[in-house]
FIDO-974937 format. One line per 4 residues: their letters; for each residue x, y, z of C-alpha. Coordinates in Angstrom, 2 decimals. Layout:
BEGIN
A) X:Y:Z ~ ... $
//
This chain:
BEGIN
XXXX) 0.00:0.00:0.00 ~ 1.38:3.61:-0.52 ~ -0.11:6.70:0.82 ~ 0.44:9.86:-0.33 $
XXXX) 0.61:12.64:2.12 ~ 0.15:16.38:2.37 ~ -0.39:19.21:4.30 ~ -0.57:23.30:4.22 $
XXXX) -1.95:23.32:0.86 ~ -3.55:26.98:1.50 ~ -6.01:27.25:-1.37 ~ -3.02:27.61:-3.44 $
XXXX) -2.85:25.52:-6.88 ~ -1.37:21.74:-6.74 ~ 1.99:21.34:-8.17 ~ 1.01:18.58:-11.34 $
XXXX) 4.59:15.98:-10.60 ~ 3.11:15.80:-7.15 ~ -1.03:15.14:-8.37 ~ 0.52:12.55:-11.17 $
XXXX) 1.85:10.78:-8.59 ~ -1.19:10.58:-6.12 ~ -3.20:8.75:-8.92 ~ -1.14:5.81:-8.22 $
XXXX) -1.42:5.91:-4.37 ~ -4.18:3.59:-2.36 ~ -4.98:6.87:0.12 ~ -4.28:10.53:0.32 $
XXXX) -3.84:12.09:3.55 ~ -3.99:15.54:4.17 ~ -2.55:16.54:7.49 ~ -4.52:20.25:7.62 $
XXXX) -4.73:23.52:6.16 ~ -6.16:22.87:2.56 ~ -8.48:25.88:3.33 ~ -11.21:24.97:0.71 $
XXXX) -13.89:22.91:-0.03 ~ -12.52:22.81:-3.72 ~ -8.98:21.58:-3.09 ~ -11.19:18.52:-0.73 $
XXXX) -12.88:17.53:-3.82 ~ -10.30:17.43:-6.12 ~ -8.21:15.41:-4.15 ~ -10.99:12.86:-3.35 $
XXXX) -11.20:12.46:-7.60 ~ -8.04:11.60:-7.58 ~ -7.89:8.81:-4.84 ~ -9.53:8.11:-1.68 $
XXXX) -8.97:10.76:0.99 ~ -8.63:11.17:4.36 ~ -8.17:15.03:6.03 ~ -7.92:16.79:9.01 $
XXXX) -8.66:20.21:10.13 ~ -6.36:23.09:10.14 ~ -6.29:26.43:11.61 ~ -6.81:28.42:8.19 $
XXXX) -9.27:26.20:7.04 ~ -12.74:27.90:5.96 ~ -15.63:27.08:8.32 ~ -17.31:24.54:6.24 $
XXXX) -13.99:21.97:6.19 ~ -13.52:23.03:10.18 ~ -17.34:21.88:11.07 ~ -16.50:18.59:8.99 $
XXXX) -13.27:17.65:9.08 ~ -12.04:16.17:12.86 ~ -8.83:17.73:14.62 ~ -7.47:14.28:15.27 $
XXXX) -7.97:11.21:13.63 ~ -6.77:7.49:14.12 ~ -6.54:5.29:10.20 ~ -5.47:1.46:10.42 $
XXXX) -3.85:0.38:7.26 ~ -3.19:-3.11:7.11 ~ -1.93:-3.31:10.52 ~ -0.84:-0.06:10.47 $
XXXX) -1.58:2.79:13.31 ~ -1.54:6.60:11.57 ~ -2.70:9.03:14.33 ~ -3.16:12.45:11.61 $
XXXX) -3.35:15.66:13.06 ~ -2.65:19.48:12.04 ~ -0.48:20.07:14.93 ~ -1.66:23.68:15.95 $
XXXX) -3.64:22.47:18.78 ~ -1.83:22.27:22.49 ~ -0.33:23.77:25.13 ~ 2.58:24.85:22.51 $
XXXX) 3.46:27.07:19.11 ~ 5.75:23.71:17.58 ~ 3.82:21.45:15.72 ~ 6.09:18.02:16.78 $
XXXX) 5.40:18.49:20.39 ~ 1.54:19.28:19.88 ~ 1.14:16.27:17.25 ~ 3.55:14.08:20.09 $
XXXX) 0.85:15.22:22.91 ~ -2.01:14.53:20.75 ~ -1.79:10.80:20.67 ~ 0.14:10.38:23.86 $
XXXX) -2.62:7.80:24.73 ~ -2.62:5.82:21.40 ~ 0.27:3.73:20.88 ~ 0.56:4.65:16.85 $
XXXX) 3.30:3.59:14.49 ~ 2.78:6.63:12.37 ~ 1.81:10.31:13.42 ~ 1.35:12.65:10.34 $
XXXX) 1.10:16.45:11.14 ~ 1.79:19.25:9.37 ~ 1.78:23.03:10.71 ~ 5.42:24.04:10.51 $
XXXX) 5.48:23.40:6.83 ~ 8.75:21.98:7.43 ~ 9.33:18.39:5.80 ~ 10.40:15.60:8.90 $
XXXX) 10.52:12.27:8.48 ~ 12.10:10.88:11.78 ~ 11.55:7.80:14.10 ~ 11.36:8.43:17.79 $
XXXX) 11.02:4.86:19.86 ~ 8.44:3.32:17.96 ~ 6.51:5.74:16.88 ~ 7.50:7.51:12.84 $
XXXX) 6.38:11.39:13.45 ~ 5.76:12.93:9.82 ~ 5.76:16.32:7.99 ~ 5.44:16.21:4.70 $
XXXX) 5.74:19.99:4.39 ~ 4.09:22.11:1.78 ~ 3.72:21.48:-1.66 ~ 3.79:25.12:-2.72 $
XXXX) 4.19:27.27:0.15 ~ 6.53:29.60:-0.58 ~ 7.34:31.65:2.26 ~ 7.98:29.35:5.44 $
XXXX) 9.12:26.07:3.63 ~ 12.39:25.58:2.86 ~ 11.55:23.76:-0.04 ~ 8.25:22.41:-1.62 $
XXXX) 7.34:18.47:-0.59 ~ 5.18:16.41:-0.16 ~ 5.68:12.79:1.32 ~ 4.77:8.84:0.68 $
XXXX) 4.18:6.51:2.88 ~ 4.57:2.73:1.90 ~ 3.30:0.04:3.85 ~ 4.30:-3.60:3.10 $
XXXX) 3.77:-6.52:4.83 ~ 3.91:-4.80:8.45 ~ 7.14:-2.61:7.40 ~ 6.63:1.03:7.38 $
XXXX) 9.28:2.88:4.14 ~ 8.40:6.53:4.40 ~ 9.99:9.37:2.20 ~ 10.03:13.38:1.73 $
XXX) 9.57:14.06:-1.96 ~ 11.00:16.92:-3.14 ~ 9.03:18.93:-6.10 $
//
């Protein structure tokens, strides 16, 4: 299975290498901030989609989308959140707090629009950064996660 992952999309238009590569993935996930109805929908035509809600999303994404939600691939845990909710500015520690009580093997935030793909005791914590922000990312990304027989490969791709 591979996922393809996103967040801080912004309303702003999706970069075509990174939407030709989504219509081969089994799931999108979009870790917050897409903003608009619009940017939903297109995704969802492109492959099945899961989303969160972000703190610049419009109202009508905010009243449908959760803050926090739990996806089992396979046997997979993916705890997905935008990371702007806690007791702190930094995305990590907020997306760490939110599923202190879940034992996951993947969280996916977003937030900083900074790209992290690192492994802290069991648990793989996520960014995939923006794919076309261009003022706080260092770069524009997006990620995949593949999931194969239990193993977790994730990567940061680079547009």
């Amino acid at each position: 299975m591979t996922i393809g992952v996103l967040s801080d999309t912004h309303s702003l238009n999706l970069p075509a290498p990174m939407i030709e590569r989504f219509k081969t993935v089994d799931l999108i996930i979009h870790a917050g901030d897409i903003c608009d109805v619009q940017t939903l929908k297109a995704l969802k035509k492109i492959a099945p989609t899961k989303a969160v809600a972000g703190n610049m999303d419009e109202a009508a994404l905010k009243k449908g989308l959760p803050l926090k939600e739990i996806i089992e691939c396979d046997t997979i845990k993916i705890g997905v959140t935008h990371g702007h909710v806690g007791e702190t500015r930094e995305a990590l520690k907020n997306a760490t707090a939110a599923f202190k009580d879940d034992k996951m093997d993947v969280v996916i935030f977003g937030h900083s629009h900074q790209a992290l793909n690192e492994q802290m005791g069991k648990t793989l914590y996520f960014n995939p950064g923006s794919p076309n922000d261009a003022v706080k990312a260092r770069f524009f990304s997006y990620g995949l996660i593949h999931i194969d027989a239990g193993k977790i490969r994730a990567e940061i791709v680079k547009i």
